[in-house]
Structures are given as structure tokens and as C-alpha cells.
Legacy VTK file of the C-alpha trace (Angstrom):
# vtk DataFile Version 3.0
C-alpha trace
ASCII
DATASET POLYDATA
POINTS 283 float
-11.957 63.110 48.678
-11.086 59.474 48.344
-14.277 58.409 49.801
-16.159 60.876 48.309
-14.671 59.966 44.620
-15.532 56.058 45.382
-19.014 56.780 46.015
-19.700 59.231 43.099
-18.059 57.358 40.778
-20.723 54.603 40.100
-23.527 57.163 39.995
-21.339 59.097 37.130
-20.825 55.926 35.104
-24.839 54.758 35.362
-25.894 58.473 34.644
-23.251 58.212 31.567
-25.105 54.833 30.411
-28.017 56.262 30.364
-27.154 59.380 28.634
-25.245 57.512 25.690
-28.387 55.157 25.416
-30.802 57.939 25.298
-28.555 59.514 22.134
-28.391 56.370 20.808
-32.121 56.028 20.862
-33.303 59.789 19.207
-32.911 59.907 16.008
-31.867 63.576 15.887
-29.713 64.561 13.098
-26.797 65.923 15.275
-26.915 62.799 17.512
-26.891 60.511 14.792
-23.835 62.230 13.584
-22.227 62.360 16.579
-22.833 58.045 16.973
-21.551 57.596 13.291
-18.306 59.657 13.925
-17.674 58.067 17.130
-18.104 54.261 15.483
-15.802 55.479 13.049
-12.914 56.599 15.162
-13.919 52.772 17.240
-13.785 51.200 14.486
-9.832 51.235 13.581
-9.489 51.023 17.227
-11.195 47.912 17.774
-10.196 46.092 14.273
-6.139 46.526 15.565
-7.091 45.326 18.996
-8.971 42.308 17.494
-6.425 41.641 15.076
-3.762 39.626 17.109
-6.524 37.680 18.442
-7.885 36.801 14.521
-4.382 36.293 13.994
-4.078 33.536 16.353
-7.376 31.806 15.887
-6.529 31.471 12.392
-3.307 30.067 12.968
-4.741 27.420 15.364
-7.349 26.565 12.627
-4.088 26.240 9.946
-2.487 24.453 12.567
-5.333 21.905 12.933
-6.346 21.586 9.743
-2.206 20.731 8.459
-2.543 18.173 11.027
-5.692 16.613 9.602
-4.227 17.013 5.949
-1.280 15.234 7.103
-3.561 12.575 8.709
-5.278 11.980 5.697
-2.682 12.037 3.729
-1.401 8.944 5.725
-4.383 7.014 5.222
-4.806 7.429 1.710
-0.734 6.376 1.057
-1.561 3.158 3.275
-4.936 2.656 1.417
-2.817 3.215 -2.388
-0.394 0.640 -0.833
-2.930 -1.626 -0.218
-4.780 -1.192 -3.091
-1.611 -1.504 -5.298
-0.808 -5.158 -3.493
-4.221 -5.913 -4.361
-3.856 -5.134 -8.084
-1.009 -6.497 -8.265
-2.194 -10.315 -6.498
-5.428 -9.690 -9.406
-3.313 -9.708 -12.616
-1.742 -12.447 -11.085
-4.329 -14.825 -10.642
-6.039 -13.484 -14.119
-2.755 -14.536 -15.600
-2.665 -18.058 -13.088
-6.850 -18.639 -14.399
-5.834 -17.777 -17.882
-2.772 -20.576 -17.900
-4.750 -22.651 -16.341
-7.660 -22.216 -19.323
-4.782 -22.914 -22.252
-3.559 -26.003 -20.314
-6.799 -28.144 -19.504
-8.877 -26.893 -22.277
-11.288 -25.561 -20.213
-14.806 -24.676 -21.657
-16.674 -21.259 -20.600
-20.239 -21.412 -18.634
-22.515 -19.999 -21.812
-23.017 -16.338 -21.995
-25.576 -15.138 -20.256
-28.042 -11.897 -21.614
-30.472 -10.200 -19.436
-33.983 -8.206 -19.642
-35.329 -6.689 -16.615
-38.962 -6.015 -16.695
-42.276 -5.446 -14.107
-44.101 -8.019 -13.074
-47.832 -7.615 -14.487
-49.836 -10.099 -12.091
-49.380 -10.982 -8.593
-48.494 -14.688 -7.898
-52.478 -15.579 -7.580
-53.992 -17.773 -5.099
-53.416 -20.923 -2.480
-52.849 -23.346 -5.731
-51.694 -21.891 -8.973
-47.696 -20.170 -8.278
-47.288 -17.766 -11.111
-46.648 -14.472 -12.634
-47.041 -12.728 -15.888
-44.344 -10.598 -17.293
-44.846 -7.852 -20.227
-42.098 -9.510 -22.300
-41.749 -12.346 -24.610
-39.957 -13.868 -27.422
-39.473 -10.519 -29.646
-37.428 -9.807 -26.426
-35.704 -12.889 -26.553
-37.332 -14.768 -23.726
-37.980 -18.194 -24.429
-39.646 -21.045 -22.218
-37.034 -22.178 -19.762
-35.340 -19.104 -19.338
-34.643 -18.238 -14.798
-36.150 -15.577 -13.196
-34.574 -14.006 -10.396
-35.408 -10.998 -8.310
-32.678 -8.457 -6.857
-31.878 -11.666 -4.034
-32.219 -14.765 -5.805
-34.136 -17.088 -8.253
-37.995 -17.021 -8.207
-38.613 -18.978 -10.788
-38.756 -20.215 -14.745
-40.261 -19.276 -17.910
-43.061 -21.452 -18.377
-44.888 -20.055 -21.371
-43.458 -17.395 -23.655
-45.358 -15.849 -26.459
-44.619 -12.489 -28.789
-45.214 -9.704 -25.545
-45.691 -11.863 -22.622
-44.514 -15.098 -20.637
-45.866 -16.583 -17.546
-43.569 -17.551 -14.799
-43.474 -20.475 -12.999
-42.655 -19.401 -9.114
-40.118 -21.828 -7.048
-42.826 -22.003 -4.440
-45.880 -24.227 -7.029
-46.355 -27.177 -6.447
-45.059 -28.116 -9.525
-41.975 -26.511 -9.435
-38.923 -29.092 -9.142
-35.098 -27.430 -9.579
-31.853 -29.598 -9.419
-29.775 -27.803 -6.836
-26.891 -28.435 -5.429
-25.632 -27.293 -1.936
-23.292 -24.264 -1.764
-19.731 -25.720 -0.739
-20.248 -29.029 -0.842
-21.013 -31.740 -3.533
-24.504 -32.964 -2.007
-27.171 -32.474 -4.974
-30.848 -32.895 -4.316
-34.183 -31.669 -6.022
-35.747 -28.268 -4.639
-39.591 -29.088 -4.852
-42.221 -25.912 -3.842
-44.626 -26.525 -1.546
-47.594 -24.156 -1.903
-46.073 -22.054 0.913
-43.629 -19.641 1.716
-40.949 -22.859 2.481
-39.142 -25.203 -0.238
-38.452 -28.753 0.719
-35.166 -30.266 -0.338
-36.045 -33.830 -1.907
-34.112 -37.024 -3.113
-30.730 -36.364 -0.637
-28.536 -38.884 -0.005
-28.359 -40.421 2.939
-26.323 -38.978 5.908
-26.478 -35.592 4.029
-25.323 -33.530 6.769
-26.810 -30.919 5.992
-26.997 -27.950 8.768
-28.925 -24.888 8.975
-27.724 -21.177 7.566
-26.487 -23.319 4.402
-27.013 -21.873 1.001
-28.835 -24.064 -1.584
-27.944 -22.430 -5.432
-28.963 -24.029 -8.549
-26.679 -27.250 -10.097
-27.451 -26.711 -14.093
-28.211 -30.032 -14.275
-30.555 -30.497 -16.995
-29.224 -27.553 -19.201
-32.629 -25.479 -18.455
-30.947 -23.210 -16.066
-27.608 -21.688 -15.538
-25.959 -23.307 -12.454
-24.951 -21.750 -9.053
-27.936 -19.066 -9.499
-28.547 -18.856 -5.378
-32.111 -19.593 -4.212
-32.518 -19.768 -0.406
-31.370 -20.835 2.640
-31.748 -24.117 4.722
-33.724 -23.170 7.336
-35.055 -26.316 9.304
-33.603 -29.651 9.794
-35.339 -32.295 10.840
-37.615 -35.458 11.001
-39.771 -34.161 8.289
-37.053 -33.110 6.267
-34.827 -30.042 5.302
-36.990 -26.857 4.588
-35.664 -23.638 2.537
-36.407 -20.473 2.643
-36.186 -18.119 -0.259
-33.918 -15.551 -0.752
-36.227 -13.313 -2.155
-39.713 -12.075 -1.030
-42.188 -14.185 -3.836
-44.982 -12.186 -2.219
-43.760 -8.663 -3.084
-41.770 -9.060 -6.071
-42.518 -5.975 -8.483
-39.402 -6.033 -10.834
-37.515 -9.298 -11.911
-34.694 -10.382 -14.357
-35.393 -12.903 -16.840
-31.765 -14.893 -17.721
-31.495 -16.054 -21.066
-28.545 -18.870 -21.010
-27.175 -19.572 -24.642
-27.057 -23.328 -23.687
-26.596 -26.381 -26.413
-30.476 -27.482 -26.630
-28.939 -31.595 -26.474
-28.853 -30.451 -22.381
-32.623 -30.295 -22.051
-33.586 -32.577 -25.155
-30.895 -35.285 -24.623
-30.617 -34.662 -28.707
-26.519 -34.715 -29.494
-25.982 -33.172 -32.671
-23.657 -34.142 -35.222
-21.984 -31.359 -37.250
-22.750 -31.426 -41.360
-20.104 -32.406 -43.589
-19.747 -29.207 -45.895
-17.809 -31.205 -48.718
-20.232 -34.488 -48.289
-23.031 -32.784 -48.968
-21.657 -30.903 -51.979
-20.982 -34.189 -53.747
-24.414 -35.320 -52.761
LINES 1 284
283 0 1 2 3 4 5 6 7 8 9 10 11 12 13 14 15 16 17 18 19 20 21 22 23 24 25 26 27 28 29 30 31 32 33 34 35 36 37 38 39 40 41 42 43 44 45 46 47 48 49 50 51 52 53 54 55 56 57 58 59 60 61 62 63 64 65 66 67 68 69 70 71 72 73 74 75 76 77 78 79 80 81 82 83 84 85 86 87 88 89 90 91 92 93 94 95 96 97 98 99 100 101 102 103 104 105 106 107 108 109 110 111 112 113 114 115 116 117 118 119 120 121 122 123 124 125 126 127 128 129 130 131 132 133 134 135 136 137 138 139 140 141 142 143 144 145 146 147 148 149 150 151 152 153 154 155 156 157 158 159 160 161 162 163 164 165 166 167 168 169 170 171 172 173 174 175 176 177 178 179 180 181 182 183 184 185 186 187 188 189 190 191 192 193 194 195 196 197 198 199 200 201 202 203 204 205 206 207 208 209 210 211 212 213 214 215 216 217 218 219 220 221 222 223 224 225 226 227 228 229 230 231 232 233 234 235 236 237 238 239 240 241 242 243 244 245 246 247 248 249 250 251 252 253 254 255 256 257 258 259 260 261 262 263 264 265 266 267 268 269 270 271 272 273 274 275 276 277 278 279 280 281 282
């Protein structure tokens, strides 16, 4: 019987397979019945054994994600603890900068206004440097006024009527900027070249100068705010110190035009002398 029972059994259980995947194939009326009634007595039967195991997954999930929350909640108290000494050193110095201010006297760099606009023209050919820009005086441009891109200066206002202004670019020929080095007190003149490298001009002697410096401009002159950057040394060497732009002249599409409310005596060398109010009444 044993042997006999071993050796029917498989047959039984493959002829039962077969049979419950026939039913479950017609789509008889009483069959049908018969598989809904039998997923519905399953169904309680398999939710309570899945249960425990739901049960568990979720708390390994609550488990993990209280660990993360409590990671996170770490990091953000050390980043609030940093942030707070950081505050705290920037009132500080405000309050250090603004003592300082009161004690020497110290005089503000001029406001400085901006309008950003699209550049009209591309910068031409081999020998003219310049650009056209939809904006002009009624927009409080005026002839002087820097031009930078998103990286760095590209140039000056060179003509400015009611809608437009043309733009001198830093790499013409005739474009000459007092710059200064960044870091160090060495001062020089920033002369364009009619290609895509600036030459640094009129440097003292035993300059030092080294490449990867940055060259920004000095405000000497009182055409253009100071410390506006500009390039980047790039060469050293016999035939001087070579800079490259910060920004790409060539594909320029939008700019800034800086307007600097500077005392006109800083260009014009004119010092004017302020009008006696009472004088001139008993004039």
C-alpha cells in the first residue's frame, strides 16, 4: 500500500492540476461560481496568513525610516549650529565695518544702477571691436558707462543716443582700461589687441606677475567702477603678459550696461566748487 500510495500520488495531484485549470478556463456559469466562492473562502485565509508577514515588513520600514529621521535630524541641528555661529560672526563684522565707517570717515564706492539688454550686432570684423545695444540715454545709459557679460567686463559705452549705444569691446584696438592686479597693488593699462588675447601694458618693472592671476578694473580715471573683473593672466613672457577674457566676446547675446553715479571732475579733471546760497542772494 505504501508503495502503491507513493506512486499514485503524483499522478492524482497532476490529474488535479489539470482539472482545476480546465474549470478555471470554461466559462460555464456553475464553474465560475464555484472559482468565485472558493477565492472567497481563500481570501480571509490568505489575508490572516499574510498578515504577520505585512506586519513585520512594515515595522522594518518604520524601523528604517526612524533611523533615517533621526539621522537627518542630526545633520540639520549641526547645520542650524553652524549656521547660527555664522550669523552670529556676520552681525559682528557688520557692526566691526560699520565702527570702522563712523571712525575714519569713510566714503561709499557710488551707487551703481543696472539695465540688462540684447546685444543687436555681432562684434563685426578683423578691425572695428564693437556692438550695438537697443538702449540709450532715455534708459539712462550714457557714454562711458561698463559693459559686462554674465563673467566679466566686455567693454564701454562709446556712443549713446535716445534708443541705442555702441559698445566699445575690451578686445579693439583702441580699447585701453586702467587695471589693477587682483591682490596686489601692481597697476598697469589693459590694451586689446584685435584678438581673442589682451596685453597688459606700462608695468613696472620686476612686476612679478604669474599666471592664473586675476586682472579687475582700478577706477582710475572715474569712467568705470573699480574691481569690475576682466580676465585672467594667461602667458608670461618675453613678449609680455597676455590676458584672457573672462567672458566669451564672440558669443555674447545678453550684457549689462553699469551706470556708476561718479563726480564728472574724475573723468574731466573739472573740481567743482559749491555755490554760496546767501552770496548770490545779495548779488
Amino acid at each position: 500500500m505504501r508503495t502503491l500510495t507513493t506512486r499514485l500520488t503524483p499522478a492524482v495531484l497532476v490529474l488535479l492540476a489539470v482539472t482545476l485549470m480546465v474549470f478555471h478556463k470554461m466559462d460555464a456559469l456553475p464553474v465560475e461560481q464555484m472559482r468565485v466562492a472558493l477565492t472567497d473562502k481563500m481570501t480571509p485565509v490568505m489575508t490572516a496568513v499574510s498578515s504577520p508577514f505585512v506586519a513585520l515588513t512594515d515595522s522594518f520600514d518604520g524601523i528604517a525610516t526612524l533611523r533615517q529621521l533621526r539621522a537627518e535630524n542630526m545633520q540639520l541641528r549641526e547645520e542650524n549650529a553652524k549656521l547660527q555661529k555664522w550669523y552670529e560672526n556676520a552681525l559682528r563684522y557688520q557692526a566691526e565695518n560699520q565702527s570702522f565707517r563712523e571712525l575714519l570717515n569713510v566714503k561709499a564706492d557710488p551707487a551703481l544702477t543696472y539695465v540688462t539688454t540684447r546685444v543687436v550686432s555681432d562684434p563685426g570684423g578683423s578691425f572695428v571691436k564693437s556692438v550695438l545695444l537697443p538702449v540709450g540715454t532715455n534708459d539712462r545709459v550714457s557714454k562711458g558707462n561698463a559693459v559686462m557679460s554674465g563673467q566679466g567686463l566686455i567693454g564701454r559705452v562709446t556712443e549713446a543716443g535716445d534708443r541705442s549705444a555702441r559698445v566699445l569691446l575690451v578686445t579693439d584696438l583702441n580699447s585701453h582700461i586702467p587695471v589693477t592686479i587682483q591682490n596686489t597693488r601692481t597697476k598697469a593699462i589693459l590694451a586689446g589687441k584685435n584678438t581673442d588675447l589682451l596685453k597688459l601694458e606700462r608695468l613696472p618693472q620686476d612686476s612679478g606677475l604669474t599666471v592664473g592671476q586675476r586682472v579687475v578694473t582700478s577706477g582710475d580715471g572715474g569712467q568705470l567702477p573699480p574691481d569690475v573683473p576682466i580676465g585672467v593672466i594667461v602667458e608670461v613672457g618675453a613678449d609680455g603678459v597676455f590676458v584672457k577674457p573672462l567672458s566669451e566676446i564672440e558669443k555674447i547675446t545678453y550684457v549689462q550696461v553699469i551706470n556708476a553715479d561718479v563726480d564728472r571732475g574724475l573723468s574731466t579733471g573739472e573740481i567743482s566748487t559749491p555755490v554760496d546760497k546767501h552770496s548770490s542772494k545779495r548779488k
